[in-house]
N, C-alpha and C positions, 0 to 999 in steps of 0.2 A: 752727495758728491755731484758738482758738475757731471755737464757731457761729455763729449770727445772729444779731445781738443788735442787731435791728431793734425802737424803740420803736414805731413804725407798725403791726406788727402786731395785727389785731383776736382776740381771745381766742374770743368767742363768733359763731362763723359768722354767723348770722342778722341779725347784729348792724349790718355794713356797709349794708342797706337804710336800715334806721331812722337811721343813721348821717349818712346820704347826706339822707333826709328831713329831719332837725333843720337839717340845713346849708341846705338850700336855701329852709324855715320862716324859719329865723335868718332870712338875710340878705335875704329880703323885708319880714320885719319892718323891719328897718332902712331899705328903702325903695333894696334893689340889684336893679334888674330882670334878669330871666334869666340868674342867679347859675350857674346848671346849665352853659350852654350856654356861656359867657363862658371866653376864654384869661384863666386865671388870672396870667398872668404881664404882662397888659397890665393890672393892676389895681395900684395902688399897697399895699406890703404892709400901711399901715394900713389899710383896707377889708379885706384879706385877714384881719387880725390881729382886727380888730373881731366878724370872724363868728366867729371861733372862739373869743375872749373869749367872748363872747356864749352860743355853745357849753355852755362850760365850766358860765357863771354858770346854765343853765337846767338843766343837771345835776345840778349842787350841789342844787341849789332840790328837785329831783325826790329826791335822794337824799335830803335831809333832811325830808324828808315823806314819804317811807318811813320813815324813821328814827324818826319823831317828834318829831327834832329841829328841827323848823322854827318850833315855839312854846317863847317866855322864851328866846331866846337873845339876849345883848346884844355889842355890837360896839363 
């Protein structure tokens, strides 16, 4: 049998704090109080699904302002 071929795993160590930060940032943005503390699984998966959208899009955003790429791009 292959290895692990677990998407879940984080590449760069350090990285699960800030990880964990963005998530809990997000999802007060959104207006879900003590998103930390809360069984995830008593939440309905869009609210789950929103945070990590959410996630996603403020990622992009940082990477593409790294990039440069965040100005004249058209959609």
């Amino acid at each position: 049998m292959a290895g692990n071929n677990n998407s879940n795993d984080i590449l760069v160590n350090n990285a699960r704090a800030a990880l964990n930060q963005l998530k809990n940032e997000t999802a007060s943005e959104l207006g879900i109080a003590n998103y930390a503390q809360q069984y995830k699984g008593d939440l309905p998966s869009r609210v789950n699904g929103s945070v990590g959208g959410y996630m996603v899009k403020k990622m992009i955003a940082l990477a593409e302002s790294q990039l440069g790429g965040g100005a004249g791009t058209t959609r």
